[in-house]
C-alpha positions in Angstrom: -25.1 -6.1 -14.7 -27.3 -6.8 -11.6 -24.5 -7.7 -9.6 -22.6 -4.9 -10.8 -25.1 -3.1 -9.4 -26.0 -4.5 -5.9 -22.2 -3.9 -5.9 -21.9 -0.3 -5.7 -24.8 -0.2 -3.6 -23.4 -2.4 -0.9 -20.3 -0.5 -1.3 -21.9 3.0 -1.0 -23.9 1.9 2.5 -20.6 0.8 3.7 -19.0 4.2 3.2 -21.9 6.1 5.2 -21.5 7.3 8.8 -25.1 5.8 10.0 -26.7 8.0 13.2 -28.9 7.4 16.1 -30.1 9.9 18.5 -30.4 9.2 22.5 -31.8 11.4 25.2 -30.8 12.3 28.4 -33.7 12.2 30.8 -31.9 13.9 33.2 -30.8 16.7 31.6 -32.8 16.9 28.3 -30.2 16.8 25.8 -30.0 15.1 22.7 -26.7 13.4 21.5 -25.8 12.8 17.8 -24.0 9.3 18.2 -21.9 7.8 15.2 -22.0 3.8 14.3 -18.8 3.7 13.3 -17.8 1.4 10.2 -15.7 -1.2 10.6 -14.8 -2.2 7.3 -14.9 -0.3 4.0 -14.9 -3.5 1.5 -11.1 -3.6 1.0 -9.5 -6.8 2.3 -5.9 -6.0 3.7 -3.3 -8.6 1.9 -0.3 -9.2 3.9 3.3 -8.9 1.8 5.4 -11.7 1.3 8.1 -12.3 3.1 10.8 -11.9 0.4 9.5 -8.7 -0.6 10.7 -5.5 1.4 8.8 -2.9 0.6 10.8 0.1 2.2 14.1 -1.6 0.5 15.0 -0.3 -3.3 13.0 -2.6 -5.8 16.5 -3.8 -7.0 17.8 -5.3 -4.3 17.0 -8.3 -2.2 18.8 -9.1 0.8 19.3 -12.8 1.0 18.6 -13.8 -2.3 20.7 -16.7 -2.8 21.0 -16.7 -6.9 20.5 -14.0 -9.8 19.3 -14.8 -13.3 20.9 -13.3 -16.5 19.2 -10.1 -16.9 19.1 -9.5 -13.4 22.7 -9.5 -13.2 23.4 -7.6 -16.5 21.5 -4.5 -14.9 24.5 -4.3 -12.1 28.0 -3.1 -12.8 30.7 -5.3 -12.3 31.2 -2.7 -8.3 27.4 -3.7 -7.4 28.0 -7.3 -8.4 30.8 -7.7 -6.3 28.5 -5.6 -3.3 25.6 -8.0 -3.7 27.8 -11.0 -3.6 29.4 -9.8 -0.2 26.0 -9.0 1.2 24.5 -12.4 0.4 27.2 -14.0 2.4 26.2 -11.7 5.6 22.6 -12.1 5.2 21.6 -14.5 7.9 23.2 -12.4 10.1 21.8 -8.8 9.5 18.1 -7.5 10.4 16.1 -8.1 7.6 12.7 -6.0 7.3 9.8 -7.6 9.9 7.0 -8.0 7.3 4.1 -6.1 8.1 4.9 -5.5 11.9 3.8 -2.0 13.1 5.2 0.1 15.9 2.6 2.2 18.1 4.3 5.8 19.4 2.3 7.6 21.8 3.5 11.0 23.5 2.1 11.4 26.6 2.0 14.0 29.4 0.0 13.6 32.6 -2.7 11.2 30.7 -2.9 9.3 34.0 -6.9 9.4 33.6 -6.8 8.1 30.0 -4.7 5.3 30.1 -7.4 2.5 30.9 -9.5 3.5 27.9 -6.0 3.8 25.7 -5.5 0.3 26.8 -9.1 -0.9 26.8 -8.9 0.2 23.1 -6.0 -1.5 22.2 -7.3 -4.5 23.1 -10.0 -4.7 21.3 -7.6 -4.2 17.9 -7.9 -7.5 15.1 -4.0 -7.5 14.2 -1.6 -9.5 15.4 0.0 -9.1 18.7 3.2 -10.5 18.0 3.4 -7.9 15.3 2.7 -5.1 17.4 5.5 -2.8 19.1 4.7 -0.1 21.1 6.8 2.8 22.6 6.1 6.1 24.3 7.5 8.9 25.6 6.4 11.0 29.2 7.3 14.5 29.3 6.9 17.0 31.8 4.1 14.8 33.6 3.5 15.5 37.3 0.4 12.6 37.5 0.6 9.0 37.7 1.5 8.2 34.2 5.1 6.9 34.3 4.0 4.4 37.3 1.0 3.2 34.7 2.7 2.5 31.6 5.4 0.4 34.2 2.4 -1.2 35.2 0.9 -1.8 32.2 3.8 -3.0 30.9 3.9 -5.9 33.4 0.5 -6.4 32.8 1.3 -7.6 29.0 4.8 -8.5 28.7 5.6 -10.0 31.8 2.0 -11.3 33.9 -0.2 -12.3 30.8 -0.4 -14.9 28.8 2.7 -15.6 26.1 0.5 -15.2 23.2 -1.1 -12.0 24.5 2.3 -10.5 24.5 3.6 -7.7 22.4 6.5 -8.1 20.6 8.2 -4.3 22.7 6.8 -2.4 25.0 9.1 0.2 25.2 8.6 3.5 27.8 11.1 6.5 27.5 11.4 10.1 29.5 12.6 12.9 28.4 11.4 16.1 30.5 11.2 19.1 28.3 9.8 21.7 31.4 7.1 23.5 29.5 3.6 24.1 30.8 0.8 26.3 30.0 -2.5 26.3 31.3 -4.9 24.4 29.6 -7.5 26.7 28.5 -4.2 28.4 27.2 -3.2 25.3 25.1 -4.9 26.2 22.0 -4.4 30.1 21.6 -2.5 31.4 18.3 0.1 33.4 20.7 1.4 29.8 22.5 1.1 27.9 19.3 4.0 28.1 17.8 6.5 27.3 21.1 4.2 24.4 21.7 4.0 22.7 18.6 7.6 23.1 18.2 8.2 21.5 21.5 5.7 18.1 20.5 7.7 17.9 17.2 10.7 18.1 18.8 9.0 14.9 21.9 8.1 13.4 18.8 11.4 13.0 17.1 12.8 12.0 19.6 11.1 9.2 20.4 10.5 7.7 17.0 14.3 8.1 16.5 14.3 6.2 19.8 11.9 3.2 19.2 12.3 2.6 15.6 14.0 -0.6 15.0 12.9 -2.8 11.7 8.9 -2.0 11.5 6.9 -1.5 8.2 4.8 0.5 9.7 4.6 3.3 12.1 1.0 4.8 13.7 1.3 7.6 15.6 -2.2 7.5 18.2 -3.1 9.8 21.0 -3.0 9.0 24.1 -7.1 10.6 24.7 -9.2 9.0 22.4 -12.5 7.6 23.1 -13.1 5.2 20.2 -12.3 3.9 16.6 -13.0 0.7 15.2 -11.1 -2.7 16.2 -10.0 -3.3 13.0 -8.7 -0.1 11.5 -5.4 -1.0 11.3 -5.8 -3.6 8.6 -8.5 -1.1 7.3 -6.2 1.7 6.7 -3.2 -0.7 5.6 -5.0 -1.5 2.8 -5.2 1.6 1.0 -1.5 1.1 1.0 -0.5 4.9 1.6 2.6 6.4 2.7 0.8 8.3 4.9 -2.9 8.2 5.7 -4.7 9.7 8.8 -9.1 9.2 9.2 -11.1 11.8 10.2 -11.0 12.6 13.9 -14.3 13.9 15.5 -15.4 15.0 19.0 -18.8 15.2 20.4 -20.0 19.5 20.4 -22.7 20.8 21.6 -24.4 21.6 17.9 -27.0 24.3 19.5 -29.5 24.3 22.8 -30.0 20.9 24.1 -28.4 19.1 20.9 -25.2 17.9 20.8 -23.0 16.4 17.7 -20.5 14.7 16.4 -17.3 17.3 14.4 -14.1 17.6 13.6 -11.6 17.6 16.0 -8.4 17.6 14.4 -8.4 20.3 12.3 -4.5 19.9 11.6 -5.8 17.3 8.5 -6.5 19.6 5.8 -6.1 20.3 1.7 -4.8 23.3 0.3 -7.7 25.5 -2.2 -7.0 28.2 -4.4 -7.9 31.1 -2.1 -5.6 29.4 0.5 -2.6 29.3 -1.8 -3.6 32.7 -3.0 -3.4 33.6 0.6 -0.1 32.1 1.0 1.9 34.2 -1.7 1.3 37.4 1.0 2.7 35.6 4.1 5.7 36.6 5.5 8.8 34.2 5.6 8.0 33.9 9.5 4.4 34.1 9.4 3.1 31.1 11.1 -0.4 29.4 10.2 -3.0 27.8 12.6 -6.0 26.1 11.4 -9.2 27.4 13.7 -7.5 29.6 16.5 -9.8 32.0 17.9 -6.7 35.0 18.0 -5.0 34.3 14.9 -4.4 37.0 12.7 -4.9 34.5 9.2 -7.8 33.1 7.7 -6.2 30.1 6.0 -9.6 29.3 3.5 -8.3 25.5 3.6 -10.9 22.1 3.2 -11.2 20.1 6.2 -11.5 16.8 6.4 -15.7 17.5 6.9 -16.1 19.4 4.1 -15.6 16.7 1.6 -18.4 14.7 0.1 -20.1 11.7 1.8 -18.9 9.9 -1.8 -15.4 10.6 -1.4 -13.6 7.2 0.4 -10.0 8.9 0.5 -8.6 12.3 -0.5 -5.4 14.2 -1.2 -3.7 15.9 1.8 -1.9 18.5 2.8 -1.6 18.8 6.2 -2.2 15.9 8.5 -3.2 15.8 12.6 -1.2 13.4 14.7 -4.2 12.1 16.9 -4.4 9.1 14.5 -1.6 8.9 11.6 -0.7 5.5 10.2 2.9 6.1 8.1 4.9 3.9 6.2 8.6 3.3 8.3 10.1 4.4 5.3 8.9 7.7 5.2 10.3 8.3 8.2 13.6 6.2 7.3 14.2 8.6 4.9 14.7 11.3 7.0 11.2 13.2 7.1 10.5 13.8 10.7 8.4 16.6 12.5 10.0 20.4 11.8 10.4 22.2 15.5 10.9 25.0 12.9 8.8 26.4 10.4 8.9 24.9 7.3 6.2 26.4 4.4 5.1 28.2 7.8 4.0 24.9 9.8 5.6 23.1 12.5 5.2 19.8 13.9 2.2 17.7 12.3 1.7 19.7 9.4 4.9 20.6 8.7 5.8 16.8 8.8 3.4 17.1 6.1 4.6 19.1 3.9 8.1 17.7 4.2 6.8 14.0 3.1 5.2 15.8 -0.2 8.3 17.5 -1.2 10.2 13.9 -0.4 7.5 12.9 -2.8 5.5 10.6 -0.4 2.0 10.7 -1.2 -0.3 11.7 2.2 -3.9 11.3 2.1 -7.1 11.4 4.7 -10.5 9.7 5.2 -13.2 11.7 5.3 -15.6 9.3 6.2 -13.7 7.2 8.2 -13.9 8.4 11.9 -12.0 8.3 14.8 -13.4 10.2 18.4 -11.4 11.9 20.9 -12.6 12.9 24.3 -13.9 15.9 24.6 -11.8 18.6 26.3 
């Protein structure tokens, strides 16, 4: 019974954001700084190798030999299928256990690119399990000429067992700009969003060859914790996202940690009360300063301190880790709006209706730069 409880009580501290306070001399100000966990007391178990998990439970490619009442569940048609397909096996792409491809849109992230890398470095999962890809768009910086470089860095200069397994970099111009303090208001929403779901799609249709995995990561953020990855993987989720923060000045002097991606949220009653009186075009933004709807959804902050992981339904992109079959199965990022959401959201609400399960950690933080 003691142990029982020094259980709970270990795993309670390790679901709690711990703060510490720091002071600028120069300027006075306080800043709220998050020690990030690293762990939440779950211990990621790789899958065996024989065991496909994006693949229908029935069938395994390159099983050699069926028993009795495996074979009396197939009609004589899927017999003769399976029989065909074990001869062919050794030479078709099986599954890559637990490999996970990185996808990072970028446009002109030139200054953000040695802490995206610094970052990644710093990540406890295999390298030779890791693919990357990412697309520039529309970037008039030094950000093409980077990734090249960086991609000589790994693949080609380092050491062999530093290397990634792909390092793939595509371009596809889409010639949209808007100026930045422009990025965020209601009236440009909709044409932009549209636009990144439609840079996204493309490149995940792009890179996507035989992963298990698929995280979706920003190309600005200024921290998260080496070994998220396996923390995240082992809640096992179709499609999980943490909570991303960024530092605000709280009031005065004082500055803070909040949220910053405010595309993660769950539906409430006044919100679906609210959405029974939208229009079939009506288009929803979470937090813009000029939009006409007050969408009365829970944020990822608003959630208890208690709660580890939580029903979604809307997720940001700045940090989304997704199971490859989700996507496999056609669910990709609406440039149109679907249950009045594009992009991240709407990507979203497509993977409930496919009957994927999406879920977010509120306590479980992520930073981006601030703007």
């Amino acid at each position: 019974m003691i142990a029982l409880v020094l259980t709970c009580i270990l795993a309670a501290l390790l679901s709690l954001r711990y703060l510490n306070y720091s002071l600028s001399l120069a300027t006075g100000e306080i800043r709220v700084e998050t020690k990030y966990i690293e762990a939440l007391g779950y211990e990621y178990q790789p899958q065996p190798k024989d065991k496909e998990s994006w693949l229908p439970k029935l069938i395994s490619y390159g099983k050699s030999s069926w028993n009795k009442t495996e074979l009396a569940s197939f009609s004589d048609e899927s017999r003769k299928i399976l029989k065909n397909d074990n001869k062919l096996a050794p030479q078709t792409l099986d599954p890559d256990s637990d490999s996970l491809l990185i996808l990072t849109p970028l446009k002109n992230n030139a200054n953000h690119l040695t802490k995206y890398f610094e970052l990644i470095d710093k990540l406890k999962y295999p390298r030779h399990k890791i693919s990357f890809a990412f697309l520039v768009s529309d970037s008039s910086d030094n950000t093409l000429q980077q990734l090249v470089d960086a991609k000589k860095k790994y693949q080609e200069q380092g050491p062999k067992e530093l290397r990634f397994k792909r390092f793939e970099i595509y371009r596809q111009d889409f010639f949209y700009s808007l100026p930045r303090l422009e990025r965020h208001l209601y009236r440009n929403q909709l044409d932009r969003r549209s636009l990144m779901a439609r840079a996204r799609n493309y490149l995940w249709t792009r890179a996507l060859e035989n992963e298990q995995w698929v995280l979706w990561i920003d190309g600005d953020l200024e921290d998260y914790p080496p070994n998220i990855i396996n923390d995240m993987m082992a809640f096992d989720k179709d499609v999980l996202v943490p909570n991303c923060l960024v530092s605000r000045r709280v009031s005065g002097n004082k500055w803070g940690y909040g949220v910053y991606d405010f595309n993660s949220w769950q539906e409430t009653p006044e919100s679906i009360e609210m959405l029974k009186d939208l229009k079939e075009d009506d288009f929803l933004m979470e937090q813009g300063e000029d939009s006409p709807f007050v969408t009365h959804r829970k944020y990822l902050d608003d959630f208890d301190k208690s709660e580890t992981i939580v029903p979604l339904d809307g997720v940001g992109g700045t940090f989304a880790l997704v199971k490859s079959h989700v996507h496999r199965s056609g669910v990709g990022f609406p440039a149109w709006l679907y249950q009045h959401q594009v992009e991240t959201e709407g990507f979203a609400k497509l993977a409930k209706a496919h009957g994927f399960g999406v879920f977010g950690l509120p306590n479980y933080n992520v930073r981006h730069i601030s703007n």
